[in-house]
N, C-alpha and C positions, 0 to 999 in steps of 0.2 A: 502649428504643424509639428508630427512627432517627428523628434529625429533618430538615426538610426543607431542604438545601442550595441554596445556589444556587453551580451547579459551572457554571464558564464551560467550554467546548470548543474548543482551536486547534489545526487541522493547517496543517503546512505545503503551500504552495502548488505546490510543483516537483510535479505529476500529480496524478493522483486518489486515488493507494493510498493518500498518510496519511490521505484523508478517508474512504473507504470504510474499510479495517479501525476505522476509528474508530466505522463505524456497532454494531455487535455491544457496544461499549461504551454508547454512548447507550440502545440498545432495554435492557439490564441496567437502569440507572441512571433509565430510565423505569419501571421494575416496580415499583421502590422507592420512588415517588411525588418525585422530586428535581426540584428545579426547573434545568430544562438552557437553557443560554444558548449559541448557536453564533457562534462568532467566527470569523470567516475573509473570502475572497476570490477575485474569480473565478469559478473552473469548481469548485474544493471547494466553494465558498459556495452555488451553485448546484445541486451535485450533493444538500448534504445538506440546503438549503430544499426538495428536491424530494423528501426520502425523510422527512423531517420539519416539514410543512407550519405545525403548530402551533407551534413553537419557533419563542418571539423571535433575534433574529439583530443582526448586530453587524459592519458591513464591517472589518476588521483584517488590514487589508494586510501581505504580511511578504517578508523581503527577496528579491525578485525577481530569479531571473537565466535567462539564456539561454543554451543546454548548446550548446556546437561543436560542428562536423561531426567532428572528430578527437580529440581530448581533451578530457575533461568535466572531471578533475582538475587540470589547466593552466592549462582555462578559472576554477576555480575561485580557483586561488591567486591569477591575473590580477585577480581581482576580489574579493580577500581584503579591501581597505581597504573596497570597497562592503557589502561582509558584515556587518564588523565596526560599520561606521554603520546599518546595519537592527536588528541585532541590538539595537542601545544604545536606538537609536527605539522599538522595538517595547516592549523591556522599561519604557522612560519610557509611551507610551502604555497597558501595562499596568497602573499605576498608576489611571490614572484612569479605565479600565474595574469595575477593583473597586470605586473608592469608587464613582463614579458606580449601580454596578450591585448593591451590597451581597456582592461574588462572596465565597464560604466556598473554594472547592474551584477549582484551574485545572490541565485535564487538556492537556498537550501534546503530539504527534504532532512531534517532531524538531527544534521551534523553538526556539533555543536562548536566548532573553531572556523566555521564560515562564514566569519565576519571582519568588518575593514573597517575603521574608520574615513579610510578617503574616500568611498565609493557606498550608493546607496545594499543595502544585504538585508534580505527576505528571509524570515526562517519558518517551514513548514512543520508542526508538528499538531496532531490529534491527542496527545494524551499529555496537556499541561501537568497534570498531577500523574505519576506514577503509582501503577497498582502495586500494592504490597499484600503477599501473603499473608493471611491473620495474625501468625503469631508475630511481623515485621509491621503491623498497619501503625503504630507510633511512629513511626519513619514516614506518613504519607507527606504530611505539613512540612516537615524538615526540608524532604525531597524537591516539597513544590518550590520550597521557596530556595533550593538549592536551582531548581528548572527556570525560576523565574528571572535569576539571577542571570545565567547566563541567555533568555530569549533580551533582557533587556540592551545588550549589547549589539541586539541588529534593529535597525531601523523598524523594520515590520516583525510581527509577525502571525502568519495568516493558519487558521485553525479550520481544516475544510470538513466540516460541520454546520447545524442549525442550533440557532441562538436558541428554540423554544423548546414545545414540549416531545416533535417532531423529532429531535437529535439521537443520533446512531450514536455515540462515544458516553452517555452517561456519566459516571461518577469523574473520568475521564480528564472532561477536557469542562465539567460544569460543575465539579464540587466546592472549589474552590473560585476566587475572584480572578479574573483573567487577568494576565500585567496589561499596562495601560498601552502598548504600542500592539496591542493583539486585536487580530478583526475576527467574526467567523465570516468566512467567506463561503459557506456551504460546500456541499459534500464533491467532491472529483472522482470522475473515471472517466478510460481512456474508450470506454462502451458509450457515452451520454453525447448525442449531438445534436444541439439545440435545431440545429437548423433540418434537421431531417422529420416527416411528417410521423407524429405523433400513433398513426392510424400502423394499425399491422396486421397482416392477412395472414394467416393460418399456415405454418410450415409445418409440414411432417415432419414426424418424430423417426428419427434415425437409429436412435438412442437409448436404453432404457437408464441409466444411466452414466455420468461424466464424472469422472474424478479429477479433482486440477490437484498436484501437489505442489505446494511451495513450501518455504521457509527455511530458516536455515539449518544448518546439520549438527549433530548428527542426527535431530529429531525429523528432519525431511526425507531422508534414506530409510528409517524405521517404517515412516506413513506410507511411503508407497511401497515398502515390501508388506505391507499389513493388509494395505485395501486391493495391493494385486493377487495376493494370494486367496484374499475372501473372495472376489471376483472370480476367479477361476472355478472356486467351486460352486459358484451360485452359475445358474443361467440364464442371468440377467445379460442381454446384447449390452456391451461398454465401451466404455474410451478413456482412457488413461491419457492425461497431456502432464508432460513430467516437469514441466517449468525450467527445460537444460535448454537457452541458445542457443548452443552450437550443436546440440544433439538434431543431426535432420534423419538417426534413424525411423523406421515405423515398421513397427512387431504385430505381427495377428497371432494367437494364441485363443483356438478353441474358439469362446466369446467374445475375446479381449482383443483389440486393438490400442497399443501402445505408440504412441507418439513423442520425440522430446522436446517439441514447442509449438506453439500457435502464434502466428500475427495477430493484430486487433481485428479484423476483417474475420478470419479465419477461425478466430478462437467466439466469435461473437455469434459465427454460423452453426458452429458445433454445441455451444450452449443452448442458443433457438434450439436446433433439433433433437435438445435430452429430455427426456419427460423428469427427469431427477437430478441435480447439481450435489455433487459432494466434496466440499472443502476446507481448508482451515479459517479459522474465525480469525480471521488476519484483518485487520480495518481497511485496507484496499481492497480486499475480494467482496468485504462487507458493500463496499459502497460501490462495486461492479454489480452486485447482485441486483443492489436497489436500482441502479439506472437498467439495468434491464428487466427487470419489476421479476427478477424470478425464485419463484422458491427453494429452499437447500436444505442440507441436512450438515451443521456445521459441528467438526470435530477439533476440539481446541488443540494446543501443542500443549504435551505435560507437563508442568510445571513452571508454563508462561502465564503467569497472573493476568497481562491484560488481556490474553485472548479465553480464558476460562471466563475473564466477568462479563468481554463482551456475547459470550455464546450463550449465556443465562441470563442478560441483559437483555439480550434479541429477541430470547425467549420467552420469556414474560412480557414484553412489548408486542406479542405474538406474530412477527416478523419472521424468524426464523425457527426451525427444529433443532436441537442440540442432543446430541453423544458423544461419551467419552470415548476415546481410541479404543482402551480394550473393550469397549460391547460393540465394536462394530459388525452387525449381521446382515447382509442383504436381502436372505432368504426373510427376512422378518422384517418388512416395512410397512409401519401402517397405510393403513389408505386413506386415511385422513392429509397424509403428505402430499397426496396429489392430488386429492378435493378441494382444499382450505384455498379461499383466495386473501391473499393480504392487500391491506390496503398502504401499502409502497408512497413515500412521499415523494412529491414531483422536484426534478430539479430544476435548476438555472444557475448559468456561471453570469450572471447579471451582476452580481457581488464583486467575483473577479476580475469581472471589466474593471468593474470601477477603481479598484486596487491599483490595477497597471497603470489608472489613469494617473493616479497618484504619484506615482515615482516616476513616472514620464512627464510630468510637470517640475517634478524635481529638478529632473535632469535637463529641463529646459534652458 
């Protein structure tokens, strides 16, 4: 018999995807009667207070940064010493989350000081190896094994990907040898319900376009002053969803309908009825897309290496369509975009059962 955990939950803060793919694991780990505790900040904190109203919660701020206009990798190492001081905080205030909160189980989404040695600790990441810019790709090895160093500190860690030739994450999370406590556990989203019938009847298209902007700033403030002002002048019918929680405004302008957020229900309906999805090549929108098997036109963030290789990656695996921010034209889509059918890989969190079985045996 399982018994009833108490599993703390922390995604990092840089966008919404570690917080969203994280939902598909909470709603499991709710089936099983577990007692789930949400740690986080912000706009995640926000996002899964709102998709999880009964869960206690827990503000756990984590190390904060702001992505450059030009390079986000740069930006990064620039602020490597700030990193490495969150990281040490985060893992000290870890401490006294568990005693304080009696936590069994701490599942983490990329952060890299959310681990214990007294209690079992999960850590989520898609991109084992760091993409590096060309003239920084000597740095890839160093990096992995600087990454691998610290995944081997948590008990698991689960890489929501396909092991074969099927895999959304490429050079990623498969160039390199995976550390030895790492599973793939296939791909998540909070769109994928095993249990709903496969079969789908024909909704009308509302839509002729959907813009979702995520990511973090200042490059998420750029993308949707770019794609609302291209919108405006084209007359394409749209829907802008701006990825703000707390934003419950909603704007009509001309063609444009602006909203600042969607629940999973609601955002899943508005998708159905777009003939066109336009979003960043973020590995959680990636894997929202595939569970709802729909076509995109994905535009990377400037100077985020892994979302440039995964939008070229996609691309040539002929899954998705890719441009870069400045050519974005609406008036100019081919039509090949809404002809093309892909052949989308099927999911199953059959993987991730098995996973929880694991450290619920543990914890026996």
């Amino acid at each position: 018999m399982i018994k009833n955990n108490n599993i703390l939950i922390c995604p990092l803060e840089w966008g919404l995807g570690h917080a969203t793919r994280i939902i598909p694991i909470i709603n499991l780990l709710l089936s099983q009667k577990q007692n789930i505790i949400i740690a986080a900040d912000n706009q995640p904190l926000e996002l899964l207070r709102s998709e999880f109203p009964q869960l206690k919660w827990i503000k756990f701020p984590s190390y904060k940064i702001e992505y450059s206009r030009s390079s986000m990798i740069l930006q990064m190492l620039i602020l490597l010493p700030k990193i490495i001081f969150g990281v040490i905080k985060e893992h000290k205030r870890l401490k006294k989350i568990i005693k304080e909160h009696n936590i069994n189980i701490v599942i983490s989404d990329n952060r890299f000081g959310c681990w214990n040695k007294k209690i079992y600790s999960v850590y989520i990441t898609h991109q084992v190896m760091v993409k590096m810019p060309g003239y920084l790709k000597f740095l890839e090895y160093p990096c992995y094994l600087i990454h691998k160093f610290i995944i081997k500190k948590y008990n698991k860690c689960w890489i929501p990907d396909f092991e074969n030739d099927n895999n959304l994450s490429g050079y990623l999370s498969h160039k390199f040898k995976i550390p030895a406590n790492a599973e793939f556990i296939w791909p998540l989203s909070r769109f994928f319900n095993e249990n709903q019938k496969t079969e789908k009847t024909k909704i009308p298209v509302n839509y002729d376009i959907c813009a979702i902007i995520s990511g973090p700033e200042p490059q998420r403030t750029l993308f949707e002053k770019i794609v609302t002002e291209k919108l405006l002048k084209s007359e394409k019918k749209s829907i802008i969803i701006r990825g703000k929680p707390k934003d419950t405004i909603i704007k009509r302008n001309k063609n444009v309908e602006i909203i600042g957020h969607a629940g999973t229900k609601k955002m899943e309906e508005i998708i159905s009825q777009s003939n066109l999805i336009i979003c960043r090549s973020g590995y959680s929108s990636i894997m929202d897309l595939v569970a709802l098997k729909r076509n995109a036109i994905l535009i990377s963030t400037p100077g985020q290496t892994e979302q440039e290789y995964l939008a070229k990656y996609l691309k040539q695996k002929g899954l998705f369509f890719y441009l870069k921010q400045e050519k974005i034209n609406f008036n100019i889509i081919p039509d090949e975009i809404y002809s093309k059918t892909q052949n989308f890989p099927e999911l199953s969190y059959d993987r991730l059962k098995n996973e929880i079985k694991v450290f619920f045996m543990v914890q026996a």
